[in-house]
C-alpha positions as CSV (number, residue, x, y, z in Angstrom):
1,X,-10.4,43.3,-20.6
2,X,-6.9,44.4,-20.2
3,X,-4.3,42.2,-20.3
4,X,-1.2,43.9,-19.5
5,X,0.0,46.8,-18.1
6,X,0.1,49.0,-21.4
7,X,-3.7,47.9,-22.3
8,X,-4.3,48.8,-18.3
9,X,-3.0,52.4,-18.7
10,X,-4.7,52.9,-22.5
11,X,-7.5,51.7,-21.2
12,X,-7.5,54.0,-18.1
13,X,-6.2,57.3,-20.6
14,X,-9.4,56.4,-22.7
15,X,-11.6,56.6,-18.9
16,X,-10.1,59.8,-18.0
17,X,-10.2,61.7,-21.2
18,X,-14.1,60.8,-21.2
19,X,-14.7,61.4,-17.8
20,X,-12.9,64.9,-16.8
21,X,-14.6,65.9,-19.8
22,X,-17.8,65.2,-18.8
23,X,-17.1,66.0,-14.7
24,X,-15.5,69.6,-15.6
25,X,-19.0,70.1,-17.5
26,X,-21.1,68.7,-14.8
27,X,-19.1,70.6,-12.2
28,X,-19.2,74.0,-13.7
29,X,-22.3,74.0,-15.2
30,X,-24.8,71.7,-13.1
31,X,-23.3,72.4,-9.7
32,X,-21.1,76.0,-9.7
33,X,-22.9,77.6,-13.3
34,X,-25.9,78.7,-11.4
35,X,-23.8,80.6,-8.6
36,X,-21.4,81.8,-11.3
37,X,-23.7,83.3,-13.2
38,X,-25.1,85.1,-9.7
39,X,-21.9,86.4,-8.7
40,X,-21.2,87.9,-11.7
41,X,-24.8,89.1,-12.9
42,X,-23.8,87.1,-16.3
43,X,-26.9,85.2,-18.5
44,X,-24.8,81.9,-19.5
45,X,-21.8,80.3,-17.3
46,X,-19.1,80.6,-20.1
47,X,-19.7,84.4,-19.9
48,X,-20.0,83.9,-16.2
49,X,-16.3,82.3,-16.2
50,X,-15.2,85.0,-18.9
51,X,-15.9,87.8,-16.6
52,X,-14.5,86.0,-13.4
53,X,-11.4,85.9,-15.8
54,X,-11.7,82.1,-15.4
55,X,-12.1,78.8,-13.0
56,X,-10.8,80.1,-9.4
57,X,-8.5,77.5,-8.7
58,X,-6.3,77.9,-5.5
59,X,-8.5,81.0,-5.5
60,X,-6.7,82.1,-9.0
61,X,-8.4,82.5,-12.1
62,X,-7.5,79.3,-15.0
63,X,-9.1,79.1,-18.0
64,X,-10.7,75.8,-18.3
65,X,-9.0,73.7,-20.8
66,X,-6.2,74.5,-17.4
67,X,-9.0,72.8,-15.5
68,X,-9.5,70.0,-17.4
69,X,-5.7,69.4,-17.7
70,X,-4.9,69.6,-13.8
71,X,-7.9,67.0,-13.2
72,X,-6.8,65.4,-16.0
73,X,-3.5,64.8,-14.4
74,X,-4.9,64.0,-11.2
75,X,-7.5,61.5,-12.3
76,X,-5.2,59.3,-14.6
77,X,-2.7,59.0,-11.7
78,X,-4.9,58.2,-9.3
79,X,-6.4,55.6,-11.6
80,X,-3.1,53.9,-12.3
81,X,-2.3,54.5,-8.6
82,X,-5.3,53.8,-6.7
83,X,-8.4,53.2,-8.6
84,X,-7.9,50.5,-10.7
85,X,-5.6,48.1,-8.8
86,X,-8.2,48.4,-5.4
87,X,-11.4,48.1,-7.5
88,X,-10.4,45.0,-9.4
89,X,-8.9,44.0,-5.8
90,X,-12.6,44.7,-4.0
91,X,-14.5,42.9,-7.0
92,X,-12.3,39.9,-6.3
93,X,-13.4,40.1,-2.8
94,X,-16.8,39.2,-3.8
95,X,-16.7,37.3,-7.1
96,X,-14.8,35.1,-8.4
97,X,-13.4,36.4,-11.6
98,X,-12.9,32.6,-13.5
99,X,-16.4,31.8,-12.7
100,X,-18.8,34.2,-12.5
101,X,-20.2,36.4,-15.7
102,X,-17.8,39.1,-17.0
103,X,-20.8,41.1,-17.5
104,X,-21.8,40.9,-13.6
105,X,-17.7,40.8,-13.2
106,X,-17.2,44.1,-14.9
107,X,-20.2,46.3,-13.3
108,X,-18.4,45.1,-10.1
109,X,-15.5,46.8,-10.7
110,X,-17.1,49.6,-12.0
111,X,-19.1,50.0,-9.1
112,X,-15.5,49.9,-6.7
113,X,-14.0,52.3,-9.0
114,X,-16.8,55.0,-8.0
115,X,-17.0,53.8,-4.9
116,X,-13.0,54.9,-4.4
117,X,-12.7,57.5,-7.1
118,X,-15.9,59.4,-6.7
119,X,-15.0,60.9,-2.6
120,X,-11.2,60.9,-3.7
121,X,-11.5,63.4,-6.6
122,X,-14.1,65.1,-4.4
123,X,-12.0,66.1,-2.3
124,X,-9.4,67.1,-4.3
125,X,-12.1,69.3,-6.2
126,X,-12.9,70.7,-2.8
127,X,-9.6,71.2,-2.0
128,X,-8.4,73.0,-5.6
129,X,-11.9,74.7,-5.6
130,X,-12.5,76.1,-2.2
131,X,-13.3,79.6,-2.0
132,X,-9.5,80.8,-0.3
133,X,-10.4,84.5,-0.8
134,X,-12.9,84.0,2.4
135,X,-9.7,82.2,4.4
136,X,-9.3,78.9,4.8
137,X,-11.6,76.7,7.5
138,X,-11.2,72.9,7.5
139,X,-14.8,72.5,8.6
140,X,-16.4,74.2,5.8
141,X,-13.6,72.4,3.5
142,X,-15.1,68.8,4.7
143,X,-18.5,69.9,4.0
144,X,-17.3,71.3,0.7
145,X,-16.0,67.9,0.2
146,X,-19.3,66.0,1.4
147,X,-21.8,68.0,-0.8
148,X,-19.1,67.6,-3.6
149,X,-19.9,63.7,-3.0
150,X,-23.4,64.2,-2.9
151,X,-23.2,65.8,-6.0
152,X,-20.7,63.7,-8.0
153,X,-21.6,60.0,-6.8
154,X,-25.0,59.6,-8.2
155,X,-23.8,61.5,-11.5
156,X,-20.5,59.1,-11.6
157,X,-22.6,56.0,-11.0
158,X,-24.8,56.1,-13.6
159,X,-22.9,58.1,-16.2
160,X,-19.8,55.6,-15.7
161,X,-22.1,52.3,-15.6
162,X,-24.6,53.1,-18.1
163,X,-22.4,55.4,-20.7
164,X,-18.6,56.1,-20.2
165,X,-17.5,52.3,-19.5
166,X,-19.4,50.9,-22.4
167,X,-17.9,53.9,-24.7
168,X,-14.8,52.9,-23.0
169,X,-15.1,49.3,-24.0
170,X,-16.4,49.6,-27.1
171,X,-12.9,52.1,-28.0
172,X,-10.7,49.7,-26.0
173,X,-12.0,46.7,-28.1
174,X,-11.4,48.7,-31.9
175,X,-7.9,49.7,-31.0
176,X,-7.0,46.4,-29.8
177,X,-8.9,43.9,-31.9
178,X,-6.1,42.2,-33.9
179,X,-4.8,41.3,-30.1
180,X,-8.3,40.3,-28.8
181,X,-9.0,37.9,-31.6
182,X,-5.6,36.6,-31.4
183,X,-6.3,35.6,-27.3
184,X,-9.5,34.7,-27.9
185,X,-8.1,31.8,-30.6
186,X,-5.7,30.6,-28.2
187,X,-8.3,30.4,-25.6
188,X,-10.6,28.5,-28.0
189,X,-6.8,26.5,-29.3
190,X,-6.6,25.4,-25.7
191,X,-10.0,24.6,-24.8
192,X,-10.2,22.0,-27.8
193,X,-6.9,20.0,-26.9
């Protein structure tokens, strides 16, 4: 869908504001919200957080929107970086993007862009997350990391296949529909010559 290098990066700031939403919800309520609310004897996980004084991150307290702003940064970096240019790279591997359907053509990708960004973030949840109060052991840090993916890559598949990317799409395609109809009457211009 993107055709240059702007579209590439709106399209990949319009991903990441969607997705570290949803993850930073996922991750403290589904995954952390239960222990939360243990260790601190609280009935919801926003008064869990409240009375930890927030998210321990590098075992100090943040309040979330700080959360959702360092993954923020993270993610879209790492997209630009990393995500993006290796999962359109791996989709290539196996289809052919001029012949085969963009529809099959575009789950591909999404499926590579899990497939990298999914234990990647994972670990740098694990590694912003992990419990440094207790001291620091690489061992429990790598299973930190492995439950993290556990956790995260059946969430990420689905929620990015079946909701974000179409969202995504469907955003991408109203902010840039003058330029879309314009390349798609060229490619029609050119086909009828």
């Amino acid at each position: 869908m993107p055709r240059n290098q702007f579209q590439r990066m709106v399209f990949a700031f319009i991903t990441v504001v969607i997705t570290v939403h949803a993850y930073v919800f996922y991750s403290l309520y589904v995954i952390h919200g239960s222990m939360f609310m243990q260790i601190t004897g609280a009935n919801g996980v926003i008064e869990a957080i409240n009375k930890m004084g927030g998210v321990p991150v590098f075992g100090t307290p943040v309040p979330i929107w700080a959360v959702v702003l360092i993954e923020f940064v993270l993610a879209y970096t790492l997209e630009n970086l990393l995500g993006s240019p290796l999962s359109f790279k791996l989709a290539c591997k196996n289809f052919d993007p001029h012949t085969t359907h963009p529809v099959l053509f575009e789950t591909a990708i999404i499926c590579a862009t899990v497939g990298i960004m999914c234990p990647v973030m994972s670990f740098f949840a694990a590694f912003l997350y992990y419990n440094y109060q207790a001291g620091f052991n690489m061992c429990t840090l790598l299973a930190e990391w492995l439950k993290l993916i556990c956790f995260n890559f059946p969430f990420a598949f689905f929620t990015q296949l079946f909701f974000i990317q179409p969202a995504v799409r469907k955003i991408f395609k109203t902010i840039f529909a003058k330029d879309i109809k314009n390349r798609d009457n060229k490619e029609t211009e050119s086909v009828t010559k």
